[in-house]
Residue frames as qw, qx, qy, qz and C-alpha x, y, z in Angstrom:
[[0.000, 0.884, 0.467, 0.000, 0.00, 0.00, 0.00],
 [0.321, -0.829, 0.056, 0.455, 3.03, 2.40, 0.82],
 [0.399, -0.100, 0.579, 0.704, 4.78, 1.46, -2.48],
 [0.186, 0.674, 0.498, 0.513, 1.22, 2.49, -4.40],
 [0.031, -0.932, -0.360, -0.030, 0.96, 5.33, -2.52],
 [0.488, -0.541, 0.421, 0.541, 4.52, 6.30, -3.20],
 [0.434, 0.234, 0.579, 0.649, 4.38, 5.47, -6.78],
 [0.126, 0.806, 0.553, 0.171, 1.21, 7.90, -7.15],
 [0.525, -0.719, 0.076, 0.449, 3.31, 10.55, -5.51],
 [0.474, -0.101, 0.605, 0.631, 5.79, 10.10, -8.24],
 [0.254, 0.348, 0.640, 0.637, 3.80, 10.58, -10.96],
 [0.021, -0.891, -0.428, 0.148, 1.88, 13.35, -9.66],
 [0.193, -0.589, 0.329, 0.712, 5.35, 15.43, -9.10],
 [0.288, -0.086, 0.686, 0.663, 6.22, 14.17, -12.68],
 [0.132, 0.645, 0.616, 0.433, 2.93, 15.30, -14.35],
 [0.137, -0.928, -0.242, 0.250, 3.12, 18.59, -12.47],
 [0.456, -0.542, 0.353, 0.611, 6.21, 19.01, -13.57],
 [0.276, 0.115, 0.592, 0.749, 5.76, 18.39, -17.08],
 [0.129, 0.839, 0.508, 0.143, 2.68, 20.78, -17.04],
 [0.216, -0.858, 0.095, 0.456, 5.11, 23.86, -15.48],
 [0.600, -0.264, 0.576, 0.488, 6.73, 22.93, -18.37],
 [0.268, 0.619, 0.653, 0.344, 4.02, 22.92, -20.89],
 [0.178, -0.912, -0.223, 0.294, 3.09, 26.58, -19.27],
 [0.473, -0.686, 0.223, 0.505, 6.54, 27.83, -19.76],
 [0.541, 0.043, 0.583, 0.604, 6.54, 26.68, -23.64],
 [0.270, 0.530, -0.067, -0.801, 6.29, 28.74, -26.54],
 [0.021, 0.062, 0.914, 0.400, 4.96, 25.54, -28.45],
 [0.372, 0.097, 0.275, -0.881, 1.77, 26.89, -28.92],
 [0.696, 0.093, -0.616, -0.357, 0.17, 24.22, -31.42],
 [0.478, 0.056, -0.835, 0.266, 1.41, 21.90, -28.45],
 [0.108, 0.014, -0.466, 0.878, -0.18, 23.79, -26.31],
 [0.636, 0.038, -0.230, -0.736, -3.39, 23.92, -28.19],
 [0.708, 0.051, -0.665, -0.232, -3.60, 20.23, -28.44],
 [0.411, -0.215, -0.798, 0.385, -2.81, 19.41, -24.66],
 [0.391, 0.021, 0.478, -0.786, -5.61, 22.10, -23.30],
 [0.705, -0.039, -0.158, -0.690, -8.08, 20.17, -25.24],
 [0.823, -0.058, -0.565, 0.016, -7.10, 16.69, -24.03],
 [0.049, -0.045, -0.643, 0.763, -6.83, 18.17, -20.27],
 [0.446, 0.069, -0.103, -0.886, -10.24, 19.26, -21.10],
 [0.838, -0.062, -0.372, -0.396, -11.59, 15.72, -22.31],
 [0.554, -0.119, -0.793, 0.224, -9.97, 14.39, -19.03],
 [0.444, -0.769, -0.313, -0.338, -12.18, 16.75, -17.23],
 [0.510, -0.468, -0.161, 0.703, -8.79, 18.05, -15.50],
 [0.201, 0.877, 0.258, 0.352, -10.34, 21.89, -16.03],
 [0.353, -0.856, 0.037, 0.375, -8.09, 23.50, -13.78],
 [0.430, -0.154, 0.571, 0.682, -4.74, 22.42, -16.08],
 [0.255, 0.668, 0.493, 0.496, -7.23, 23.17, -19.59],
 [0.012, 0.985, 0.152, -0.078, -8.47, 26.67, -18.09],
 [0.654, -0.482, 0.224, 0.538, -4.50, 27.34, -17.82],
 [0.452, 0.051, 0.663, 0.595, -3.48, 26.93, -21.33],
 [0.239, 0.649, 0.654, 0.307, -6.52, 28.26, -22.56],
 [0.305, -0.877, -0.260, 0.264, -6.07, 31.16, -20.64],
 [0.388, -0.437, 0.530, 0.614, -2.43, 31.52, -21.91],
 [0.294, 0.327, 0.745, 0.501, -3.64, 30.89, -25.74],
 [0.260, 0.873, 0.390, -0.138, -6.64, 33.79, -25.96],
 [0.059, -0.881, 0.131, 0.451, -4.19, 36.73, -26.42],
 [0.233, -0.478, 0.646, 0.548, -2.22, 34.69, -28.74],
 [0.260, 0.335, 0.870, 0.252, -4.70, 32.97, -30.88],
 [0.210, 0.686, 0.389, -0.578, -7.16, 35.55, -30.55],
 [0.462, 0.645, -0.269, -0.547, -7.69, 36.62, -34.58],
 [0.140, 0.423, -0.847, -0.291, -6.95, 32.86, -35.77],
 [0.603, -0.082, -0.642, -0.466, -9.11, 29.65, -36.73],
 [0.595, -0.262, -0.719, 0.247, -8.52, 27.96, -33.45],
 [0.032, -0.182, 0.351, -0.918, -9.89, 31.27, -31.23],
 [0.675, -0.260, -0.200, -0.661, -13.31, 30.56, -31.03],
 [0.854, -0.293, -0.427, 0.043, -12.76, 26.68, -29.79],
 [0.283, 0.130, -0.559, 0.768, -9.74, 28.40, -27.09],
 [0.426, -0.119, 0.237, -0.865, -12.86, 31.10, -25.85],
 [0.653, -0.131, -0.390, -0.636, -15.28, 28.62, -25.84],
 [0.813, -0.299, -0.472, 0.162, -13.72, 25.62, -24.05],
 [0.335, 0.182, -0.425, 0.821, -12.19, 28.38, -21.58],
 [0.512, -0.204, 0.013, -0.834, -15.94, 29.62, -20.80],
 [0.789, -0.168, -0.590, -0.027, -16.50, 25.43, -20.42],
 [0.519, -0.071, -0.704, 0.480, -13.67, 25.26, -18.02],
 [0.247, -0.243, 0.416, -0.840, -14.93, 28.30, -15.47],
 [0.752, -0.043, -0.059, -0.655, -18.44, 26.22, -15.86],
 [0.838, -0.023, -0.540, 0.073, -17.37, 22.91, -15.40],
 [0.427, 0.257, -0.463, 0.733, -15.60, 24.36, -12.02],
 [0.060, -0.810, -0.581, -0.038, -18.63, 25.88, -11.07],
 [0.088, -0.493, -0.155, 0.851, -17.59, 29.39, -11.30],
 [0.300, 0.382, 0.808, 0.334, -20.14, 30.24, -12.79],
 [0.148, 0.976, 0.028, -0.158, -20.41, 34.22, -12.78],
 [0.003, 0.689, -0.393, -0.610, -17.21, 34.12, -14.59],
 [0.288, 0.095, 0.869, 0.390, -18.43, 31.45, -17.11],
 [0.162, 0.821, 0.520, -0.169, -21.69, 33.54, -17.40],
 [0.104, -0.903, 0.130, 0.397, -19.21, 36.14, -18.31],
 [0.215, -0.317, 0.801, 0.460, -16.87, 34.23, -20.53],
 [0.276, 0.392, 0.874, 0.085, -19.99, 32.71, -22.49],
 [0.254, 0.858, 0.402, -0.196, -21.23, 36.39, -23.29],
 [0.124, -0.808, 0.345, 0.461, -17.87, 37.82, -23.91],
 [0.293, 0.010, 0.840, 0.456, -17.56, 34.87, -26.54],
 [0.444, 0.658, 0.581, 0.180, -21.23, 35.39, -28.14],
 [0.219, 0.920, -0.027, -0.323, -20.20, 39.62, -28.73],
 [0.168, -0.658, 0.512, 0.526, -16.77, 38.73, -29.79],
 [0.224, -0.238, 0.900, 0.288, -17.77, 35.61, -31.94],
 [0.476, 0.362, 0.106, -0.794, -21.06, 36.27, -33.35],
 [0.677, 0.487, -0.395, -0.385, -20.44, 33.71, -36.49],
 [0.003, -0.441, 0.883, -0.160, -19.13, 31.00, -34.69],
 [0.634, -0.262, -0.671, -0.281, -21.30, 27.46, -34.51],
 [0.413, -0.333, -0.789, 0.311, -20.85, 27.88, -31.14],
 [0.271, -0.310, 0.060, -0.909, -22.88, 31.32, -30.66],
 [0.670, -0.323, -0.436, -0.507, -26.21, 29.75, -30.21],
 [0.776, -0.176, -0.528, 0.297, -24.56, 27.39, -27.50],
 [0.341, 0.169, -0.339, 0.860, -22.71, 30.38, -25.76],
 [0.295, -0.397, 0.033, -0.869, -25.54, 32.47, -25.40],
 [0.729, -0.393, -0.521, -0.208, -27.68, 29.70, -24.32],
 [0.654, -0.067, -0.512, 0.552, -24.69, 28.69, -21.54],
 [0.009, -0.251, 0.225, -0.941, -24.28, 32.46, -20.51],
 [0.521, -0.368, 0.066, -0.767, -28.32, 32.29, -19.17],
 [0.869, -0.190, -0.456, -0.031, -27.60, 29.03, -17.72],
 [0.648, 0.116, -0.539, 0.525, -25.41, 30.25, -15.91],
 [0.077, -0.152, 0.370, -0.913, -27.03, 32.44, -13.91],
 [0.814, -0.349, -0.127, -0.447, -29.74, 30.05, -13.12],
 [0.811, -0.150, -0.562, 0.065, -27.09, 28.14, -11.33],
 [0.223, 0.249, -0.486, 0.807, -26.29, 31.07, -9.68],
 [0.486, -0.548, -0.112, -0.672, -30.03, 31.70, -8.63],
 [0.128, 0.114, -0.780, 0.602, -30.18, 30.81, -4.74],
 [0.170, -0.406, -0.896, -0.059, -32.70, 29.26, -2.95],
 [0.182, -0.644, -0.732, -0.129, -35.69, 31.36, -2.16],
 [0.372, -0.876, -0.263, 0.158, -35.57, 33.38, 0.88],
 [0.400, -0.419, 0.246, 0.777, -32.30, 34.89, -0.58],
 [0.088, 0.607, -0.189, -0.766, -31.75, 37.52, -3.12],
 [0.725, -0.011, 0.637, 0.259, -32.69, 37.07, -6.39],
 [0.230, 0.795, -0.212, -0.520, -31.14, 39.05, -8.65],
 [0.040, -0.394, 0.807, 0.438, -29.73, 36.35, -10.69],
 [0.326, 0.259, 0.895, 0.161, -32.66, 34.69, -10.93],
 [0.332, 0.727, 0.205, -0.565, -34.09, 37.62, -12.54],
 [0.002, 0.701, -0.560, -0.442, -31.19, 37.82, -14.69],
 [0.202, -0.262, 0.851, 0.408, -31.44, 34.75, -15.72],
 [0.399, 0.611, 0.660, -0.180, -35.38, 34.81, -16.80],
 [0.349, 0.807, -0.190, -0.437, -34.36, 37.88, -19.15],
 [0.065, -0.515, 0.764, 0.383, -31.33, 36.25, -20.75],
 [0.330, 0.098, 0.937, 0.065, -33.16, 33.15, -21.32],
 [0.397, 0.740, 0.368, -0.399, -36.28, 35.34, -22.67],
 [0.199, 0.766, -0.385, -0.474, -33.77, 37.12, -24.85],
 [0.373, -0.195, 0.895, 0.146, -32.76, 33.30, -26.21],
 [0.258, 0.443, 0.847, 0.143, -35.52, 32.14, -27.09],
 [0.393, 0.868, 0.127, -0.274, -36.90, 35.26, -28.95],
 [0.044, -0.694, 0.595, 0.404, -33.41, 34.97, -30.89],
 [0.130, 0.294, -0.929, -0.182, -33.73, 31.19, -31.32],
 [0.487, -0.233, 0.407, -0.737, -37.17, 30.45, -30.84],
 [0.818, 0.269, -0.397, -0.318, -36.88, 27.26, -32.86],
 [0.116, -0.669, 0.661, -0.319, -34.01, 26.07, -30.38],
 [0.762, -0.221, -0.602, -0.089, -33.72, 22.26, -29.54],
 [0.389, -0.134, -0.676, 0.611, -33.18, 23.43, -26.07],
 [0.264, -0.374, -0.131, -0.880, -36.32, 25.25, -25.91],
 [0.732, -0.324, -0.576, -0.164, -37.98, 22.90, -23.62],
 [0.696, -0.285, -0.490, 0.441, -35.42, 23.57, -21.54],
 [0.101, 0.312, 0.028, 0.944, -35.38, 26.98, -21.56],
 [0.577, -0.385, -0.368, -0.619, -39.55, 26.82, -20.70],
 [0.679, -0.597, -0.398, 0.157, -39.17, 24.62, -17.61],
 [0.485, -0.016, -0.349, 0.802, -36.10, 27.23, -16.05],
 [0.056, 0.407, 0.093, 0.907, -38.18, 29.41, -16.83],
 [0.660, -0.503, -0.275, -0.486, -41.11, 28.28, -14.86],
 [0.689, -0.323, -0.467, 0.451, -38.83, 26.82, -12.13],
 [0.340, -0.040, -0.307, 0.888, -37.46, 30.15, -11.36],
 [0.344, -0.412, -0.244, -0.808, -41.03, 32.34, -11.48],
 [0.687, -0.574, -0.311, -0.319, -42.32, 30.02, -8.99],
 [0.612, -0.254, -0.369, 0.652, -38.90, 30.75, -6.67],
 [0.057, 0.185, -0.138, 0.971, -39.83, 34.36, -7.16],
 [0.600, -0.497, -0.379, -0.500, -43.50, 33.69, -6.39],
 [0.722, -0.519, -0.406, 0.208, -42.16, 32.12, -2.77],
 [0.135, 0.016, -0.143, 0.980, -39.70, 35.19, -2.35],
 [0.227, -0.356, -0.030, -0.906, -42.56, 37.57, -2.80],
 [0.745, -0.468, -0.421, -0.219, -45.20, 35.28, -0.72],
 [0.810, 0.013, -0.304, 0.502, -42.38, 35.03, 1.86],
 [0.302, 0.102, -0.035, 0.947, -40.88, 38.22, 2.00],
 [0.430, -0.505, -0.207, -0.720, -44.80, 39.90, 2.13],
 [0.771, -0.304, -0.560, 0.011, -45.71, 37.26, 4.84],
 [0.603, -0.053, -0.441, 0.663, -42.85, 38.66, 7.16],
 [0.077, 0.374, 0.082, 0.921, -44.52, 41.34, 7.68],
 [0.595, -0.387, -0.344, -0.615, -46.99, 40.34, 8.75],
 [0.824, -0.266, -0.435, 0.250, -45.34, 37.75, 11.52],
 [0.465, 0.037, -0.378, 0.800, -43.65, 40.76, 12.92],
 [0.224, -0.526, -0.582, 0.578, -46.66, 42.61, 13.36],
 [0.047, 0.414, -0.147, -0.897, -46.53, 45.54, 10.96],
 [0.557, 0.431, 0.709, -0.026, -50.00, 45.10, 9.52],
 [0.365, 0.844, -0.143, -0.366, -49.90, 48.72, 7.13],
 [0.119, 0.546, -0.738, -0.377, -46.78, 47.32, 5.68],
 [0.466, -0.089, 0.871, -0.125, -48.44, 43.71, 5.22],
 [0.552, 0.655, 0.474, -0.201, -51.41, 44.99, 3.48],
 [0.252, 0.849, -0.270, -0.378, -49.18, 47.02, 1.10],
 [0.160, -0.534, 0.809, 0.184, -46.71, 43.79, 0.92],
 [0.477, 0.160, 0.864, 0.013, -49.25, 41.52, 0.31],
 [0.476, 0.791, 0.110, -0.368, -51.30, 43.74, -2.24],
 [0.170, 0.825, -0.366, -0.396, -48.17, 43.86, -3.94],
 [0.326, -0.281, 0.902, 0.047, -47.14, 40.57, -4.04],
 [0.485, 0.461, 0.731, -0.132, -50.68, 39.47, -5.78],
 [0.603, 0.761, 0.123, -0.208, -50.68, 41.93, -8.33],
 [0.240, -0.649, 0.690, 0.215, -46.84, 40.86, -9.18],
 [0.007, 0.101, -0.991, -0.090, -48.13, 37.24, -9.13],
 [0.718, -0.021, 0.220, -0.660, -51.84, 36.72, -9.59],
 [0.867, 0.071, -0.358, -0.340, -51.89, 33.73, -10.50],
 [0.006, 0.548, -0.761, 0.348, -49.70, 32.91, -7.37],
 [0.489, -0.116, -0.860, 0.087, -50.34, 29.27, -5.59],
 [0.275, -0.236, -0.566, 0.740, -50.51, 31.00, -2.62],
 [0.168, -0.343, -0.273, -0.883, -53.26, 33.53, -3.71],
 [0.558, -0.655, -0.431, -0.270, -56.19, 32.32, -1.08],
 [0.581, -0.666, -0.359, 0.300, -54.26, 32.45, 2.03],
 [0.313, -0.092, -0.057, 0.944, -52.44, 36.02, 1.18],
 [0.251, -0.431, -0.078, -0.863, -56.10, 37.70, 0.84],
 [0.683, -0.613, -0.398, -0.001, -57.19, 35.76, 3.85],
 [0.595, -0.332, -0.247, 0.689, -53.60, 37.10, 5.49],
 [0.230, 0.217, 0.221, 0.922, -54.86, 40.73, 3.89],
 [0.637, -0.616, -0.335, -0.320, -58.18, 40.40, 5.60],
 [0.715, -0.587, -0.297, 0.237, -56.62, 39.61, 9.11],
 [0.413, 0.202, -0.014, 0.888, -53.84, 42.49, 8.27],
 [0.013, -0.501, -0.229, -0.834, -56.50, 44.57, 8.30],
 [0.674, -0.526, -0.519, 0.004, -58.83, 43.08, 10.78],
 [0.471, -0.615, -0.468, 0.426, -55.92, 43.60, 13.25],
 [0.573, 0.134, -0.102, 0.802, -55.05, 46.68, 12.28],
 [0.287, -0.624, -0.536, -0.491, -57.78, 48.27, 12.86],
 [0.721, -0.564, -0.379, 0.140, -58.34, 46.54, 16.20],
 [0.445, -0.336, -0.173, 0.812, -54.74, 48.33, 17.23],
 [0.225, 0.685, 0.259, 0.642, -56.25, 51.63, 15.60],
 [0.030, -0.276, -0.508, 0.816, -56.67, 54.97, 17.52],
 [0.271, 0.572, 0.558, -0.537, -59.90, 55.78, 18.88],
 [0.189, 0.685, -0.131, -0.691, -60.02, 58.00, 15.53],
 [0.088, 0.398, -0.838, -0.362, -59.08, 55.79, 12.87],
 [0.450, -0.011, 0.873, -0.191, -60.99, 52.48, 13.89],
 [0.593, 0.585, 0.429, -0.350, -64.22, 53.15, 12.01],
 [0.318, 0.780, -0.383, -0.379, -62.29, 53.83, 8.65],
 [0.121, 0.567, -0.806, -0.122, -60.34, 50.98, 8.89],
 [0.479, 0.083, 0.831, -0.271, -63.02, 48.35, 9.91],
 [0.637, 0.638, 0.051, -0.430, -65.08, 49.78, 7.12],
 [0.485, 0.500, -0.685, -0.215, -61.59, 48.36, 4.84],
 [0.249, -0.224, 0.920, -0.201, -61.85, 45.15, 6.85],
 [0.635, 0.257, 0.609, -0.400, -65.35, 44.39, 5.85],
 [0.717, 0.550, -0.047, -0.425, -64.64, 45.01, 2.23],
 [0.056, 0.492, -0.864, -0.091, -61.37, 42.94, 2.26],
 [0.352, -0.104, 0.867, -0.336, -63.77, 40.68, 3.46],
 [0.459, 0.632, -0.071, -0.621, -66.13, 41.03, 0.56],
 [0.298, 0.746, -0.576, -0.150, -63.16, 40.60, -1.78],
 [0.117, -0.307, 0.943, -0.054, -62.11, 37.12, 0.01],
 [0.520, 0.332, 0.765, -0.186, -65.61, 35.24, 0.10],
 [0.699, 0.468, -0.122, -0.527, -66.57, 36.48, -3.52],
 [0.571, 0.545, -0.582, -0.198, -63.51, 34.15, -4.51],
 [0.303, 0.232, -0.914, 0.141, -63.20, 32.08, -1.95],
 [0.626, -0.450, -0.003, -0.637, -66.44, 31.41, -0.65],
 [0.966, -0.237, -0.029, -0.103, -65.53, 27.65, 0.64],
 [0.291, 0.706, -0.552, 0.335, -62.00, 28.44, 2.44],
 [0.713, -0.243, -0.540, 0.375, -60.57, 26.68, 4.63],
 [0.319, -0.048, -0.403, 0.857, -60.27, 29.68, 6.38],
 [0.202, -0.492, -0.598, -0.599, -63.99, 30.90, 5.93],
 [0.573, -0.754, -0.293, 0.131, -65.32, 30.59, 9.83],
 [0.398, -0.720, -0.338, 0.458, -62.50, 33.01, 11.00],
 [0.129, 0.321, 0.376, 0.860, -62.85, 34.93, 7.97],
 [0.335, -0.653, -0.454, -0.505, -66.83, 35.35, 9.18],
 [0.588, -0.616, -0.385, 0.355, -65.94, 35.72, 12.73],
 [0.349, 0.034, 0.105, 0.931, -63.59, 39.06, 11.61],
 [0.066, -0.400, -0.525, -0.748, -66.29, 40.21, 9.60],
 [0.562, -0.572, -0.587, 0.111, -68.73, 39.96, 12.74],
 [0.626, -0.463, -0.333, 0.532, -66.63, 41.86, 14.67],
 [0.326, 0.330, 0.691, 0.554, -66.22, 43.95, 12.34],
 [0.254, -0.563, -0.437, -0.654, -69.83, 45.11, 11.45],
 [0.476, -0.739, -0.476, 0.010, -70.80, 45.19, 15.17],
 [0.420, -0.436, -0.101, 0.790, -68.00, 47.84, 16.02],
 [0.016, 0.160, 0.266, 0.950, -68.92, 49.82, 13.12],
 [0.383, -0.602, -0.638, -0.289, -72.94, 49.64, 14.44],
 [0.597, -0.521, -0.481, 0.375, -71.77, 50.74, 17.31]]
């Protein structure tokens, strides 16, 4: 076991070595040929190297496109994948005529769905990547990766639908019902056609409900008067909620404070 793990040793030095080597040459042809067979052993760190070394020099010659292209691979195969989102766009402006446009662009809004982050975080990238991908498929709308284009797309809409459901919601759990009703309003006309659509105008009803309830002495009657119509609004569309009884039990409470 110490002799194999001795020999492996060996041949690591010796293949590191003969890459500082490879680096150091000015055999570029040689160079070409061993980033793309680091590349098809899926050793991207050594490929990104070379390739990296090769743009400035290739750059205006037959073999530039496939250098920029499998150099935009290697950041993506690595998962860095805001500079491969970058390398993949900086290849469709520069390379426009290249068979591998179509691919690049495609890659470039893939990457920034793998940058998109789960939910309750930010998601600027998954914005970013619902345009880019829009901008795709209106370019390419024949694409044989259109399918795939259509489910990212709908995965990520329904990660921004739980942000905004989410992000409104908190408001509410902390108590701040004015900002709830404004968060949740917003959230529904963002997303009407959100999953979540019954229990954010039931949580837009009780927003109000309490806010009311905390109202001053001045206020109350105004604001019960928006409770009853929130309430209105929920039973036209949901008459048979699951939240219905302490929908009608608000409403109650309600109408007998404003009688009063």
């Amino acid at each position: 076991m110490k002799r194999l793990i001795t020999l492996l040793a060996i041949i690591a030095i010796l293949s590191s070595c003969k890459y500082e080597k490879l680096l150091k040459s000015k055999d570029y042809k040689l160079k070409y040929h061993k980033a793309l067979e680091y590349y098809a052993k899926e050793d991207y760190t050594r490929a990104s190297g070379l390739f990296e070394q090769l743009k400035p020099i290739l750059k205006g010659s037959r073999e530039a496109d496939t250098v920029f292209f499998y150099s935009a691979y290697c950041s993506f195969q690595q998962k860095d994948y805001l500079l491969g989102a970058h390398y993949f766009d900086e290849f469709r402006r520069t390379f426009g005529n290249s068979p591998f446009a179509e691919e690049a662009e495609y890659m470039s809004a893939y990457c920034f769905y793998k940058l998109s982050p789960r939910p309750n975080l930010d998601q600027s990238y998954s914005h970013q990547a619902i345009a880019n991908i829009g901008l795709y498929l209106s370019k390419y709308p024949n694409s044989i990766r259109k399918d795939d284009c259509l489910r990212i797309i709908d995965e990520l809409r329904n990660k921004l639908v739980e942000k905004s459901y989410m992000s409104a919601k908190l408001y509410y759990n902390l108590s701040d019902y004015n900002s709830a009703i404004i968060a949740l309003n917003n959230s529904l006309e963002q997303f009407p056609e959100t999953k979540y659509r019954e229990e954010i105008m039931f949580l837009i009803l009780k927003a109000s409900y309490l806010y009311a309830d905390n109202s001053v002495v001045e206020k109350r009657i105004e604001r019960f008067q928006a409770t009853v119509d929130e309430y209105y609004t929920f039973v036209d569309e949901f008459p048979k909620s699951e939240f219905k009884n302490e929908a009608d039990k608000m409403f109650k409470d309600s109408q007998n404070i404003l009688k009063k």
